[in-house]
N, C-alpha and C positions, 0 to 999 in steps of 0.2 A: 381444440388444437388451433394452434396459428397460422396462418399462412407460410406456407413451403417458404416463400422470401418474405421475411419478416421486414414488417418497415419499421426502422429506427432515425428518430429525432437525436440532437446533440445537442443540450445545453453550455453554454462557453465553449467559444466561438475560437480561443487561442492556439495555442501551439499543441496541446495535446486535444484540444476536440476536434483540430481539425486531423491528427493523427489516430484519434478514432475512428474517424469517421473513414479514413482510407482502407484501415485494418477492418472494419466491418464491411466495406465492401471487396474486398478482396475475398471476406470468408461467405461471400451470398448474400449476401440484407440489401434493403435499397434504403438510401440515405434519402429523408424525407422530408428536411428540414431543418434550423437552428435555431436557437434564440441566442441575445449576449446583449449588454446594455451597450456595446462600443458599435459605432455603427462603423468607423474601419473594420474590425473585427467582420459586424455582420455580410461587407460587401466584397471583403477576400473571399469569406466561403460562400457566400453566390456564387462569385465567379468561380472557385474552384470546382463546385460540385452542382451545379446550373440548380439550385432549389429554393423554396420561399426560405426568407429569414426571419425574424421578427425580434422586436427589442422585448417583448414581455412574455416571460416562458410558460403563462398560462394559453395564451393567444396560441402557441407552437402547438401545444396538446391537443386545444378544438379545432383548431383549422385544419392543422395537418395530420389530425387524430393515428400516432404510430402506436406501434405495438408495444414499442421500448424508446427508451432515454437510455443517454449517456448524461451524467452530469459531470462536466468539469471546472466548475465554479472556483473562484475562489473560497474555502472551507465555510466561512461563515452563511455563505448562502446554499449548504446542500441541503438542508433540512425544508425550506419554503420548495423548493423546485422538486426534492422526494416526495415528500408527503403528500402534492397537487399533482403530481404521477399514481400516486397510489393509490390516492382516491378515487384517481378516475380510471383503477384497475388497468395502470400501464407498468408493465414490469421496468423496473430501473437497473441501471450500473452507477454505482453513484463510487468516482475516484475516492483514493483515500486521501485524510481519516472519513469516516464514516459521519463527523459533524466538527464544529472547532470545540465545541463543548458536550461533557457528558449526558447534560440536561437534552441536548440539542438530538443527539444521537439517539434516546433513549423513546423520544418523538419518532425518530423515524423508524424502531423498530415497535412503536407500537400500531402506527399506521400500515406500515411492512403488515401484522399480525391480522389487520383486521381487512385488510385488501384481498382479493381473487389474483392477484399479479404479486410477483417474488423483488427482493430486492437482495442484490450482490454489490460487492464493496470490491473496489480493484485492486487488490492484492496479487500481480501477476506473478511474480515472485515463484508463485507454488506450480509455475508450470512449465519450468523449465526442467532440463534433466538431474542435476546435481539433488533436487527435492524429490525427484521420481526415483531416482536410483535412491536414495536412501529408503524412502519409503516404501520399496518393493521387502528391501534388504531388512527393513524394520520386520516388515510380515513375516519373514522368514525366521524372524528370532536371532538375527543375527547378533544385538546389540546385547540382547537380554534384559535388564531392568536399566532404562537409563538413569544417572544419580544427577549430575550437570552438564551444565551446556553455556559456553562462554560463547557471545556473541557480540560483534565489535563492526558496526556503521558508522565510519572514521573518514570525514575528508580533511584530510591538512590545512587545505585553505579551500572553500567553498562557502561564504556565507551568500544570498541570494540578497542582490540591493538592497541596502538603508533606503526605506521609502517605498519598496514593493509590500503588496498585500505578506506575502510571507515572512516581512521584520515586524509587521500592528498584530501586537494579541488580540483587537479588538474582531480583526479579519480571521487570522489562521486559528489562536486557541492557543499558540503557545511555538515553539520556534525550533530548531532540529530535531527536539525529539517527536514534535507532533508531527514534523514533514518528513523525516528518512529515517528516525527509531521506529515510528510504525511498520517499517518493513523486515526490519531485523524480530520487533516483536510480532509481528503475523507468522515470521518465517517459523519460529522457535516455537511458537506455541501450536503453530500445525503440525509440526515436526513430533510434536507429542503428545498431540491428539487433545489439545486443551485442557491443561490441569489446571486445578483450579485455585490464583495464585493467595498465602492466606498471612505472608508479611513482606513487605517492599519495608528496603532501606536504598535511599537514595542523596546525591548531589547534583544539584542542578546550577550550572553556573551561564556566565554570562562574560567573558572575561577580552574579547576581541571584536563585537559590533559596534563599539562606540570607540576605537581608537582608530583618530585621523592620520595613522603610521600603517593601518593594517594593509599589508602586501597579498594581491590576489594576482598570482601569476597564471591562471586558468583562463581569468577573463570571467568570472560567474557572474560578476556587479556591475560590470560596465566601470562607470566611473561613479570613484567610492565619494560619499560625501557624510563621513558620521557626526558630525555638526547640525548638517540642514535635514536630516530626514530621520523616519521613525525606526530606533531600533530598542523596543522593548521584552525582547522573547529572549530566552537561550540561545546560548550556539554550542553546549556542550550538554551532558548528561551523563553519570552514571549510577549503575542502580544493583544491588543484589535482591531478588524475589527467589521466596522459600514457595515452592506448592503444596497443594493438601497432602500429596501422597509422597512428600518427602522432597521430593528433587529442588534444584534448586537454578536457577540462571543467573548468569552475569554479565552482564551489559554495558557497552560503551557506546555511548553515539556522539557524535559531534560534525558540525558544520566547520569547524576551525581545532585542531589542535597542532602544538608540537610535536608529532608524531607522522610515520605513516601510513598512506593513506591502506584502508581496510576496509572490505567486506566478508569476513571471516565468521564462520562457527566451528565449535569445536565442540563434539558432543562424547562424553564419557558415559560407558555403559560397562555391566557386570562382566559382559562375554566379547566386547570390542566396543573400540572405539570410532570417530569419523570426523573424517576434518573436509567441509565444504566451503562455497560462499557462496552467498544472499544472493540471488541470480545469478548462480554460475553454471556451469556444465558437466564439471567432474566430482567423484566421489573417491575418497581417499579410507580406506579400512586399516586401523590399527590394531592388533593382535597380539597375543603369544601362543608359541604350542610346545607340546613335551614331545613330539615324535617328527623324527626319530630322536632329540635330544633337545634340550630348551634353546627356544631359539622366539626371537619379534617377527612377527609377519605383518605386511605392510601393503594391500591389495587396491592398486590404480584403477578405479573404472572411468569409463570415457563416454561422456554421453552426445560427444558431437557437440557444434553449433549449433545451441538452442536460440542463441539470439536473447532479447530480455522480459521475454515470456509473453508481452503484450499483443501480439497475433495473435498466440494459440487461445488465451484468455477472451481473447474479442469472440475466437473461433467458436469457442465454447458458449461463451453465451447469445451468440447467434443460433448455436442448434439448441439450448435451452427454450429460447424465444419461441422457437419454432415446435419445439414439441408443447409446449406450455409448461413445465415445469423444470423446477431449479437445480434438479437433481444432482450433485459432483462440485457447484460450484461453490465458492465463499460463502457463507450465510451472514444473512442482521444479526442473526446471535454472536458469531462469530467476527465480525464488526467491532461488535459491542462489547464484546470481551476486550478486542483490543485495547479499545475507550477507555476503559475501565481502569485497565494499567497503564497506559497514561495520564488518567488519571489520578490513581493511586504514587505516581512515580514523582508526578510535579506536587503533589499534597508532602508526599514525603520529603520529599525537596526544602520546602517549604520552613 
């Protein structure tokens, strides 16, 4: 067992490891240290959090030997900074995707396998209330057999800068669907208990990163330059996957459409139905009954402000940390599944 206050390191130093790093000490952990090649980067979170930093993330593991990592790397680098935690039997959170490539992920669930320390993928998504309430509701047999489940990660306008790690396949592995479909597909396939999926039919397109007209009234880009910087990845996706045991999903993500914006599922089952969204709070049940006389029932639950599940997930895997084992949270395999159909999505694409 781990120490009562488990000490956690933070790989990448940015805007989400430094909001790691608060969310973990809110829930108990002592923050022990960083690493990040930006050395801005490394002397904000000194200063914010008084702790050594270091620019090379094996130096963070010996010197400041923690119990757990967070990795928030840009994708291409989760694999080098997992696999050198796992070796040296440091349990990781490694943000999602799980690697920018299958090959890559596939490494780090086999190092995950052969370590004494656990590796979870941040998939918070699953811990907010709109996922709890279904899944109590699921146990109960509410739904019955589910058959589909249409699920839509839709921003209007949000591509992230021409020129950021997230527009280079060479950095992320590929472009909306590998940075915000991951969440629609962790959502959907935890929702049903990982089926296992056995044809993807898919389009993947590309059709507004490279036009010097594209209107981003959000502000997500800063200022847009599709001429001088890299945009090689998608900013759309969709996809129908059949599973082994019949069911089927259907899928929209996009960084950019004509449309609006959506974080929606909609799941069909033999005995009801349920209409959520991908980190939201409430659960919506759809029905019929013959008593006293046929009629649609349509049952609001209300899970409160959960917020976008990332505390409680930090929460969790600080008392993981602390008991030693992974118990409740994401798994590699489950990672890896994702991986999988994303990569089967961009192949079909293809």
């Amino acid at each position: 067992m781990t120490s009562a206050t488990p000490e956690i390191g933070i790989v990448g130093l940015g805007g989400m490891g430094t909001n790691h790093a608060g969310w973990l000490a809110d829930a108990g952990a002592s923050v022990v240290g960083g690493a990040d090649v930006s050395a801005a980067a490394r002397e904000s979170f000194a200063d914010a959090f008084g702790v050594p930093v270091y620019e090379d993330t094996e130096a963070l593991y010996d010197d400041a030997d923690p119990d757990a990592v967070v990795i928030t790397t840009p994708n291409r680098f989760h694999e080098p900074a997992a696999v050198a935690a796992l070796d040296r039997d440091i349990d990781v959170l490694c943000e999602k995707p799980l690697a920018h490539t299958l090959e890559a992920a596939e490494r780090i669930a086999t190092a995950a396998d052969a370590s004494d320390a656990f590796c979870t993928v941040g998939f918070h998504n699953r811990y907010t209330p709109a996922a709890e309430l279904f899944r109590a509701r699921q146990a109960e047999g509410a739904f019955g057999d589910i058959s589909h489940v249409e699920a839509n990660y839709v921003r209007r306008r949000g591509i992230p800068a021409p020129g950021s790690w997230f527009t280079d396949e060479s950095m992320a592995g590929g472009g909306a669907l590998i940075d915000i479909g991951v969440h629609a597909i962790d959502y959907v396939l935890y929702l049903l208990d990982f089926p296992e999926p056995v044809d993807v039919a898919a389009a993947v397109r590309s059709e507004f990163g490279s036009r010097p007209d594209y209107a981003d009234p959000d502000g997500w880009a800063g200022n847009w330059d599709a001429d001088g910087d890299t945009f090689d990845v998608d900013d759309s996706a969709s996809a129908f996957v059949t599973f082994a045991d019949g069911s089927t999903l259907s899928l929209e993500v996009a960084w950019a459409a004509n449309r609006r914006s959506e974080h929606s599922v909609v799941v069909r089952g033999t005995e009801a139905g349920a209409e959520l969204a991908v980190g939201g709070d409430d659960l919506t049940i759809l029905g019929t009954d013959t008593d006293p006389h046929d009629h649609y029932t349509e049952t609001d639950l209300t899970g409160g402000t959960g917020g976008d599940g990332h505390p409680a997930f930090d929460a969790a895997f600080v008392d993981a940390v602390a008991a030693g084992e992974q118990s409740g949270l994401p798994t590699v395999e489950e990672g890896l599944a994702v991986q999988r159909l994303v990569d089967a999505i961009y192949d079909a694409g293809e």
